[in-house]
DRENGU-66033 format. One record per residue: residue number from 1; residue in one letter; chain; x, y, z of N, C-alpha, C in turn. Coordinates in nm, 2 decimals, padded with zeros to 4 digits, always signed. Example, Ala and Ser with C-alpha at 12.3 -4.5 7.8 and 13.67 -1.06 7.14 Angstrom:
<pts>
PT,1,A,A,+01.32,-00.57,+00.78,+01.23,-00.45,+00.78,+01.32,-00.33,+00.78
PT,2,S,A,+01.28,-00.22,+00.71,+01.37,-00.11,+00.71,+01.29,+00.00,+00.79
</pts>
This chain:
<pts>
PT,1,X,A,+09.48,+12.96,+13.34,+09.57,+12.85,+13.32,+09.68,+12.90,+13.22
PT,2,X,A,+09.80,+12.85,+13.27,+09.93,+12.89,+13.14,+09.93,+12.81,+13.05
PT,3,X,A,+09.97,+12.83,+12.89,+10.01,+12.80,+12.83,+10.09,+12.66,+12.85
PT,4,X,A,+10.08,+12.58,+12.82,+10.17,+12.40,+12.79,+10.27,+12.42,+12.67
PT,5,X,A,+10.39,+12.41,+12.74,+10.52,+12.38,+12.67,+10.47,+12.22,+12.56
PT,6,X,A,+10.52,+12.26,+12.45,+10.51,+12.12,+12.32,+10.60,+12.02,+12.40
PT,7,X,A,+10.70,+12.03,+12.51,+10.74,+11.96,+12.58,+10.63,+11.93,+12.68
PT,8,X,A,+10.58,+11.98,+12.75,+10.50,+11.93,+12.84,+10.39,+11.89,+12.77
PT,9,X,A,+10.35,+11.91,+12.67,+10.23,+11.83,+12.62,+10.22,+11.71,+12.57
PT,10,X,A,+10.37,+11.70,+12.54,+10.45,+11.57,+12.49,+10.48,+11.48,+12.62
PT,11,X,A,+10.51,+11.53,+12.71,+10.53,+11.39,+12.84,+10.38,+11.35,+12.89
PT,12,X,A,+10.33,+11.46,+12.86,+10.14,+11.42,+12.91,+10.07,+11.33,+12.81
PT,13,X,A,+10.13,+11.33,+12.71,+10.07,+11.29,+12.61,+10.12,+11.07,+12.64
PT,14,X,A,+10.27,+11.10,+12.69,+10.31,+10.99,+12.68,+10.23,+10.92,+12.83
PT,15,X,A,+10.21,+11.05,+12.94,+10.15,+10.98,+13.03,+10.04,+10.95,+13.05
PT,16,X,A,+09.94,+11.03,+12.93,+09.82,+10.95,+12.89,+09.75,+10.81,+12.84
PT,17,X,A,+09.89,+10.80,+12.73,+09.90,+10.67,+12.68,+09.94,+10.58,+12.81
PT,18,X,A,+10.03,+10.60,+12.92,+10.02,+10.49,+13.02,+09.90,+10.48,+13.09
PT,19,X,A,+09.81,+10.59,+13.15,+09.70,+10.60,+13.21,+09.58,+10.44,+13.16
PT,20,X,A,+09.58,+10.50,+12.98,+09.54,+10.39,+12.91,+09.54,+10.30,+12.94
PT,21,X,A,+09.65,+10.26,+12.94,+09.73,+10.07,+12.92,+09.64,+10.07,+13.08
PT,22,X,A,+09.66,+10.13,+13.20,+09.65,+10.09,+13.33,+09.48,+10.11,+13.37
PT,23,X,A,+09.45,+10.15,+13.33,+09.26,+10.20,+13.32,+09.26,+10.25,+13.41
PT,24,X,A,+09.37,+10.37,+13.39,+09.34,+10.50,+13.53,+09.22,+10.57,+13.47
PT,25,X,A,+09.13,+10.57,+13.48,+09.06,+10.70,+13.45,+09.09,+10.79,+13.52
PT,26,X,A,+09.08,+10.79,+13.64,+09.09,+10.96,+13.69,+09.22,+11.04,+13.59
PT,27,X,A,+09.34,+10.97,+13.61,+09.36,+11.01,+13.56,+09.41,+11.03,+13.40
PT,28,X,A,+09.33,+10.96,+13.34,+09.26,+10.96,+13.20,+09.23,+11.14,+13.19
PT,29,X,A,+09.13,+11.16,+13.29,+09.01,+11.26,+13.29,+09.11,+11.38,+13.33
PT,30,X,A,+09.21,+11.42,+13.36,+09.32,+11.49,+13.40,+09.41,+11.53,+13.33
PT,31,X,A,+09.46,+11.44,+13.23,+09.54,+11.46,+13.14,+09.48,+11.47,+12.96
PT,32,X,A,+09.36,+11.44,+12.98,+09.29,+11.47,+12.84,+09.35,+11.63,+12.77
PT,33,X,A,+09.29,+11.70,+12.91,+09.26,+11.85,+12.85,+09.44,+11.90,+12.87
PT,34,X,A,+09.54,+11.87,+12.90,+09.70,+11.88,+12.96,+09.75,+11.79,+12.80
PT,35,X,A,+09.74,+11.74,+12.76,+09.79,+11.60,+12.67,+09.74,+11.67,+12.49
PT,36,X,A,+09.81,+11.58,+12.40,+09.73,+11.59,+12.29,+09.68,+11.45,+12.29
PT,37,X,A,+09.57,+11.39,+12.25,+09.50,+11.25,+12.27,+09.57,+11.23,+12.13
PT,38,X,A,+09.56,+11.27,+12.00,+09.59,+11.23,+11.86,+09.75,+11.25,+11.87
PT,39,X,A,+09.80,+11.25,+11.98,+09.95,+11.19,+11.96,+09.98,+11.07,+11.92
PT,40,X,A,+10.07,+11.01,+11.87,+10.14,+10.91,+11.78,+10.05,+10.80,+11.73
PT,41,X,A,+09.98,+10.92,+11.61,+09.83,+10.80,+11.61,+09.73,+10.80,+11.68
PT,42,X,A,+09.70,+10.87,+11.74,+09.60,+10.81,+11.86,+09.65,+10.68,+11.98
PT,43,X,A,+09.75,+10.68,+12.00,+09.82,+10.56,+12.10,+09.73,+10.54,+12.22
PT,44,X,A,+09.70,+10.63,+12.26,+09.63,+10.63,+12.41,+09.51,+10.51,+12.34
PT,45,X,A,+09.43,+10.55,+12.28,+09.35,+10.47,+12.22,+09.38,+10.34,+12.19
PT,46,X,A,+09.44,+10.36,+12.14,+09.49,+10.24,+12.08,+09.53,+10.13,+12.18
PT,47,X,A,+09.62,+10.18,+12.31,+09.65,+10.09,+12.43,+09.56,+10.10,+12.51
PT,48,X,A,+09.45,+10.14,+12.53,+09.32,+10.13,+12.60,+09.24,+10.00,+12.52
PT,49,X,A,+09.21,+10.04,+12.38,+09.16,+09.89,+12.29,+09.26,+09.77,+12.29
PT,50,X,A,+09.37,+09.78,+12.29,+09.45,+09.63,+12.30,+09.48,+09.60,+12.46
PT,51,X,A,+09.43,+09.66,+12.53,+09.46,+09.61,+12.71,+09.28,+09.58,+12.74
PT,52,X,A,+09.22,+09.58,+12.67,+09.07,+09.59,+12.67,+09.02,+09.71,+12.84
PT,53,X,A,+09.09,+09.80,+12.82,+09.02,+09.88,+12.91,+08.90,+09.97,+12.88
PT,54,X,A,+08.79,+09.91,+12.90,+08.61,+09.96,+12.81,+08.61,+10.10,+12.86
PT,55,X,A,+08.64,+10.17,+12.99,+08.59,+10.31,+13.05,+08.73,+10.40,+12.97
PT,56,X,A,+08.86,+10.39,+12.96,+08.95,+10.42,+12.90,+08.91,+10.51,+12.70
PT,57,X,A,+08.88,+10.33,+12.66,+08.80,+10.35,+12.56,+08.69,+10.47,+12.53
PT,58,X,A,+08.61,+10.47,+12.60,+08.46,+10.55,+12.62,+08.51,+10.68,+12.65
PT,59,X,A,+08.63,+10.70,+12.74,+08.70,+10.88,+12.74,+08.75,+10.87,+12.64
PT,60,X,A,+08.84,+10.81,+12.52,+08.91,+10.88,+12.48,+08.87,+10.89,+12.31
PT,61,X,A,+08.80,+10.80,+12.30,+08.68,+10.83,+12.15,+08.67,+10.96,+12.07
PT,62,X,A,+08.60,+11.05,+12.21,+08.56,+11.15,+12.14,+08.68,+11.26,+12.13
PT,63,X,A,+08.76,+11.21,+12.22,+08.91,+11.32,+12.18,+09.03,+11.29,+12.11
PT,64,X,A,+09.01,+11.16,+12.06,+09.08,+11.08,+11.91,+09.05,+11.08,+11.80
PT,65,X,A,+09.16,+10.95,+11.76,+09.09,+10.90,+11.59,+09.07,+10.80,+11.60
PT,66,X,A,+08.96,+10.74,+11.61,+08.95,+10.60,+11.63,+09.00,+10.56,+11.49
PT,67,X,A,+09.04,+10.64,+11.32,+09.05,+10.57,+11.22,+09.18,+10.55,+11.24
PT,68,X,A,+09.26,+10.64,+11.31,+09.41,+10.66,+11.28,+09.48,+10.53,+11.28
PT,69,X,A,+09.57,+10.49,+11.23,+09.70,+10.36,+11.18,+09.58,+10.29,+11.15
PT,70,X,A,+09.50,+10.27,+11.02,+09.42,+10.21,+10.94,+09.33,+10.16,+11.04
PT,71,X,A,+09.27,+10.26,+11.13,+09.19,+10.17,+11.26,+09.22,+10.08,+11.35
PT,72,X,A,+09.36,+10.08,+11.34,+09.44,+09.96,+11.43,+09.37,+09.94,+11.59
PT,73,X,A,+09.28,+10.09,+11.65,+09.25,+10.04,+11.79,+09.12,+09.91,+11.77
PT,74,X,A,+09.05,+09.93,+11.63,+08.96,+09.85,+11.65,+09.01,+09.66,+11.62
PT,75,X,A,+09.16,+09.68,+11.55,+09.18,+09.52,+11.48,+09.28,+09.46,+11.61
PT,76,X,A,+09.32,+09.61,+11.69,+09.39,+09.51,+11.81,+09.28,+09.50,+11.89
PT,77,X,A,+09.20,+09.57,+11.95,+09.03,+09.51,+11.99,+09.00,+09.38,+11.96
PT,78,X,A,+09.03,+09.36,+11.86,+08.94,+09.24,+11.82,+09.06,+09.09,+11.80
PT,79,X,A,+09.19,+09.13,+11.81,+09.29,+09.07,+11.80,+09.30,+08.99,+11.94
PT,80,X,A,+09.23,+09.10,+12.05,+09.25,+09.04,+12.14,+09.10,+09.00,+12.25
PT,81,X,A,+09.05,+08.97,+12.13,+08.86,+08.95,+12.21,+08.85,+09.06,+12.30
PT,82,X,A,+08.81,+09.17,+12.30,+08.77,+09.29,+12.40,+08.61,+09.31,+12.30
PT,83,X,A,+08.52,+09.19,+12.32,+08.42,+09.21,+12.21,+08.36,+09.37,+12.29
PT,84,X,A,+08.32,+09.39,+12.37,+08.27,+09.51,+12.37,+08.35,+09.68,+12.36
PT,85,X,A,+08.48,+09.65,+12.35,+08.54,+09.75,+12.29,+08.51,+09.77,+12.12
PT,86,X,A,+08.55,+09.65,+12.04,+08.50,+09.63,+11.93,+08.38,+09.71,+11.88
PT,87,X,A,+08.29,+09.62,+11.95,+08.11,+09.72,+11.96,+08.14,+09.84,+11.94
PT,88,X,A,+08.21,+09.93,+12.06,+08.22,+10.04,+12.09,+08.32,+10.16,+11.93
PT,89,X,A,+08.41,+10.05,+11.90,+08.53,+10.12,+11.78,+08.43,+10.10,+11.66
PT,90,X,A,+08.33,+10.00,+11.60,+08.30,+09.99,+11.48,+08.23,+10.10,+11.44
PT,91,X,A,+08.14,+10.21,+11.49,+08.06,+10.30,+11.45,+08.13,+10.41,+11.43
PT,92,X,A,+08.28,+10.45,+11.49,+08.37,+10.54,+11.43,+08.51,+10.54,+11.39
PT,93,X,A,+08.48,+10.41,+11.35,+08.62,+10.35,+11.30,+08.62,+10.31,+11.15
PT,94,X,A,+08.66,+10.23,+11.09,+08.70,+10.17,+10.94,+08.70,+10.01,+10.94
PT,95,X,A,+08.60,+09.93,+10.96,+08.62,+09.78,+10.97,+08.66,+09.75,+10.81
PT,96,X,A,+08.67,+09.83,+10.73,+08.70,+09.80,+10.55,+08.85,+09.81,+10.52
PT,97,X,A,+08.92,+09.87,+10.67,+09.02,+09.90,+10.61,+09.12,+09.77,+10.62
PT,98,X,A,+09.25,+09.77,+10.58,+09.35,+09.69,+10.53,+09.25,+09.58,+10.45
PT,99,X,A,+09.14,+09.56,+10.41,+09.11,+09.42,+10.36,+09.03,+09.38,+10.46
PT,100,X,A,+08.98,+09.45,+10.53,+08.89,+09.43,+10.68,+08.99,+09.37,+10.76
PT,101,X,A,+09.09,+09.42,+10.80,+09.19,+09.33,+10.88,+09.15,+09.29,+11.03
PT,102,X,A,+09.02,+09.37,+11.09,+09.01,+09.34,+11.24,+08.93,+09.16,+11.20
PT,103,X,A,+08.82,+09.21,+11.11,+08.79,+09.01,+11.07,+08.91,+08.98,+11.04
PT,104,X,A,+08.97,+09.00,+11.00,+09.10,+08.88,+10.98,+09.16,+08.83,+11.05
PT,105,X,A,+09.20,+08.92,+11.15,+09.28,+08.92,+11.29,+09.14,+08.81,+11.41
PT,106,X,A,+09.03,+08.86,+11.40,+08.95,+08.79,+11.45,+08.95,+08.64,+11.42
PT,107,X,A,+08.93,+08.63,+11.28,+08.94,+08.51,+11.24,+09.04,+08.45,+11.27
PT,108,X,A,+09.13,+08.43,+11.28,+09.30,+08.39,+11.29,+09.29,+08.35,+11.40
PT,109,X,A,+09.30,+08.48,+11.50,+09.28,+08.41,+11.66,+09.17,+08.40,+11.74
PT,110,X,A,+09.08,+08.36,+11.69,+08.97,+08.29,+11.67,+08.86,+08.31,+11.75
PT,111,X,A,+08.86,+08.46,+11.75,+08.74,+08.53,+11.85,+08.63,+08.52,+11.77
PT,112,X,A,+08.54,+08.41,+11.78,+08.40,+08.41,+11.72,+08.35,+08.54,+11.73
PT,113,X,A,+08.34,+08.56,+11.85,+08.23,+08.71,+11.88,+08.24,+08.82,+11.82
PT,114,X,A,+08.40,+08.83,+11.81,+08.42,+08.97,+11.73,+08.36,+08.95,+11.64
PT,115,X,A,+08.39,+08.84,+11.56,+08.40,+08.81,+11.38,+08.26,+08.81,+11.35
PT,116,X,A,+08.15,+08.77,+11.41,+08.01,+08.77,+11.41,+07.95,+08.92,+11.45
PT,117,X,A,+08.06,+09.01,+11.52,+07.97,+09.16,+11.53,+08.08,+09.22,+11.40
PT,118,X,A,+08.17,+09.21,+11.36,+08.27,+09.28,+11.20,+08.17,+09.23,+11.14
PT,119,X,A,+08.14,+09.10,+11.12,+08.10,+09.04,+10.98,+08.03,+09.11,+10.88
PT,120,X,A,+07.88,+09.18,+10.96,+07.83,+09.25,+10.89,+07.87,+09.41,+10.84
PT,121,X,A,+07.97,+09.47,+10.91,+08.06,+09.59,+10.85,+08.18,+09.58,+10.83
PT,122,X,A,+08.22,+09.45,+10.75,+08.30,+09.43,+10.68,+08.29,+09.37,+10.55
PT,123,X,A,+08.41,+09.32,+10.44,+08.43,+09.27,+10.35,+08.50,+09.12,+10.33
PT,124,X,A,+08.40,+09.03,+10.37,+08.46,+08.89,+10.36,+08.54,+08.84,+10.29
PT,125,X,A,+08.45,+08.87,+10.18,+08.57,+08.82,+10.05,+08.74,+08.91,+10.02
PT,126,X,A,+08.70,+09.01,+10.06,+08.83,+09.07,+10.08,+08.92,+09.01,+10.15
PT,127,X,A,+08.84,+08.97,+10.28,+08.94,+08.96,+10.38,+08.97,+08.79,+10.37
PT,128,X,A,+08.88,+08.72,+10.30,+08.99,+08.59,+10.26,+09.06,+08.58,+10.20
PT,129,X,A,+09.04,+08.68,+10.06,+09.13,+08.67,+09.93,+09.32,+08.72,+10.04
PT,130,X,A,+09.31,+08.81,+10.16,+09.40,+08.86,+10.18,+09.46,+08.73,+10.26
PT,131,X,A,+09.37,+08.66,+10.34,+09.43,+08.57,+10.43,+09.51,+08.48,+10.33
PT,132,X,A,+09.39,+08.39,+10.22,+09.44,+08.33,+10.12,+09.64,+08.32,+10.10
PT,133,X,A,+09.64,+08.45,+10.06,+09.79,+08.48,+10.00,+09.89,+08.51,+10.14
PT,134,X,A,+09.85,+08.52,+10.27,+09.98,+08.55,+10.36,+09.95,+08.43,+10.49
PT,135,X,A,+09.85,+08.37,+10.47,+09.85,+08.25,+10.62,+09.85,+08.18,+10.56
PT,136,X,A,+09.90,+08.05,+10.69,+09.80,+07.87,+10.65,+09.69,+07.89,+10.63
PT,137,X,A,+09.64,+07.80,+10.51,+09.52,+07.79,+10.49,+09.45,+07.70,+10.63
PT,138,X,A,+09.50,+07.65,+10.70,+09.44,+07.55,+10.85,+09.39,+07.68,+10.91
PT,139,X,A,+09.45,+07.77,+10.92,+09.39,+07.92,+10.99,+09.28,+07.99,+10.91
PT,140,X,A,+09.27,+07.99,+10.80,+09.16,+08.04,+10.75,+09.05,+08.02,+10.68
PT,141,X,A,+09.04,+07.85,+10.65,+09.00,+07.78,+10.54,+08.86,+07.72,+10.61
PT,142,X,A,+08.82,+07.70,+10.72,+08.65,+07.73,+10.78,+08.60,+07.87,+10.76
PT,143,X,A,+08.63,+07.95,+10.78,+08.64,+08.11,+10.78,+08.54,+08.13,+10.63
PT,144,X,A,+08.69,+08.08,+10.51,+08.64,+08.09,+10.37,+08.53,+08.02,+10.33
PT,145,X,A,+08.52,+07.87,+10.36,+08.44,+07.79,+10.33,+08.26,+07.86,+10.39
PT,146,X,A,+08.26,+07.92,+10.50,+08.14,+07.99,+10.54,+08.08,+08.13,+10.45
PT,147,X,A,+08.21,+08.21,+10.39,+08.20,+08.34,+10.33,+08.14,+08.26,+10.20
PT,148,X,A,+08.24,+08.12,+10.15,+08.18,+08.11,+09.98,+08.03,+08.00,+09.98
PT,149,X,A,+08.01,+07.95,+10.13,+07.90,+07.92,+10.14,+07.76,+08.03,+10.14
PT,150,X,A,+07.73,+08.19,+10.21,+07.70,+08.23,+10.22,+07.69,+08.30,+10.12
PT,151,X,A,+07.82,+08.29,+09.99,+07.82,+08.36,+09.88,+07.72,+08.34,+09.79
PT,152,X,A,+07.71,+08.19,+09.79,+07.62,+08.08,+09.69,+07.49,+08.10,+09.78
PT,153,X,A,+07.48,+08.09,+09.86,+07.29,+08.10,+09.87,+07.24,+08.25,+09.83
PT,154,X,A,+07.31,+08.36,+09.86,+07.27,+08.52,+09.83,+07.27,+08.52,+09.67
PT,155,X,A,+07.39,+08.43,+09.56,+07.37,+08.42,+09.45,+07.22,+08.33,+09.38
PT,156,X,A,+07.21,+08.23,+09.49,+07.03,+08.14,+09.44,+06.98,+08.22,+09.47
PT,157,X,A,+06.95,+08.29,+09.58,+06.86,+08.38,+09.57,+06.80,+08.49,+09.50
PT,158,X,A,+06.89,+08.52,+09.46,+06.92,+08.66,+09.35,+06.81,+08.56,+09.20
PT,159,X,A,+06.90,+08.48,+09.23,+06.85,+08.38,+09.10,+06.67,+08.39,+09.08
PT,160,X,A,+06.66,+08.33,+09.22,+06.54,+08.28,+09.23,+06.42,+08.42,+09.19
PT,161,X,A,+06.46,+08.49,+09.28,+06.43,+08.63,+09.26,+06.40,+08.65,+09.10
PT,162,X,A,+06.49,+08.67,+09.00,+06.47,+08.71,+08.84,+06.34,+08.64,+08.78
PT,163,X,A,+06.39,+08.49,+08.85,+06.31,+08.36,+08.78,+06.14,+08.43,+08.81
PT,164,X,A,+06.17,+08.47,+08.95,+05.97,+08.50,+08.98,+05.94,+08.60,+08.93
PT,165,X,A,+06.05,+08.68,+08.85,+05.99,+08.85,+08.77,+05.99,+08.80,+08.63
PT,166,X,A,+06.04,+08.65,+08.57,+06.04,+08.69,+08.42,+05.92,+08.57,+08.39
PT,167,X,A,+05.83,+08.65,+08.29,+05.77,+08.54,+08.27,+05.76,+08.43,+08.21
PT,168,X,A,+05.71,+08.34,+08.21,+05.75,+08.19,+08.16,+05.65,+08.10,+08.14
PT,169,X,A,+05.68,+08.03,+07.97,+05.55,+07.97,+07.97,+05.49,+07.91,+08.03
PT,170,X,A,+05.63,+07.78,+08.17,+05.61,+07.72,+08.24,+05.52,+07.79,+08.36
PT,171,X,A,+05.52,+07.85,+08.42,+05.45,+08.00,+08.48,+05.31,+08.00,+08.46
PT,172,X,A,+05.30,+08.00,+08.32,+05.20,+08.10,+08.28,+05.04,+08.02,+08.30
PT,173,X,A,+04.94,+08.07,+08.27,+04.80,+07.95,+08.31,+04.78,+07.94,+08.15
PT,174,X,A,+04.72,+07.85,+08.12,+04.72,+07.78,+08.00,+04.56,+07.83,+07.99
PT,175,X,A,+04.58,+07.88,+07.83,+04.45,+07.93,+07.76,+04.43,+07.81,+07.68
PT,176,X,A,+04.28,+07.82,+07.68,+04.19,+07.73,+07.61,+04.17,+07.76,+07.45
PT,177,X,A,+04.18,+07.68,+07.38,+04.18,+07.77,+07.28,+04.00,+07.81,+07.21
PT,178,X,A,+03.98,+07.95,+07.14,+03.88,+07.96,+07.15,+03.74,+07.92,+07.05
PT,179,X,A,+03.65,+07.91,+07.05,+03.53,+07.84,+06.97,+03.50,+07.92,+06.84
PT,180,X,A,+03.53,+07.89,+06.74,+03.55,+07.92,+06.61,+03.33,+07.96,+06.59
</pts>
């Protein structure tokens, strides 16, 4: 095989990114090894997770960055309910990054599912203090109210927790006093 002109690896690269958007695989699988995949960010990727093309996805993982533009394949994923691309971006991607911006994006446009598989590899409070300061609060103010709900019970509990390690007289079994 000859050598690829930086020109020709550059129109492969752009014709992979279309492949993407279109969920050619075959020709996905063609232009992988012809292309650079970590062209402009990872794009290919990235237009495979915001067109929700799942098999697109699955080729181009291991020959990208799923972290590249702050993990953007995983917050347009989730921007655009593709919950099982999501699935697929959160184990090599960055759900922490911008402020956890794919929950944020989730939350906003109101993909429960995403937000309930981020929730737990993200940062809630982050990601309301962010919404807080740049949206309507009508877009994010159930969202918050669940995070500072869920805040306060993990904080009783914590509580509760100290209360059963420290001892107390209330606690304690009452001695008799003894016969002189």
């Amino acid at each position: 095989m000859s050598m690829l002109s930086e020109e020709e690896i550059r129109n492969n690269s752009l014709k992979l990114i279309a492949a993407a958007e279109n969920a050619d695989t075959t020709q996905l699988k063609n232009l992988i090894p012809l292309s650079d995949p970590f062209f402009n960010q990872s794009a290919a990727l990235q237009m495979a997770a915001s067109c929700g093309n799942v098999e697109a996805v699955r080729l181009l993982i291991p020959v990208s960055n799923p972290k590249a533009n702050k993990s953007s394949s995983l917050w347009m994923a989730a921007e655009m309910g593709h919950l099982e691309i999501v699935k697929l971006l959160i184990p090599c991607s960055d759900p922490l990054a911008l402020n956890s911006y794919a929950l944020q994006v989730a939350v906003l446009e109101k993909r429960a599912d995403c937000v309930e598989v981020l929730y737990p590899h993200s940062d809630p409070v982050a990601a309301v203090a962010e919404m807080r300061t740049l949206y309507n609060p009508v877009l994010w103010q159930p969202f918050a109210q669940r995070v500072e709900h869920e805040q306060a019970a993990q904080q009783a509990e914590r509580i509760g927790k100290s209360l059963e390690n420290t001892p107390n007289a209330a606690h304690s079994k009452p001695t008799l006093p003894r016969k002189l």
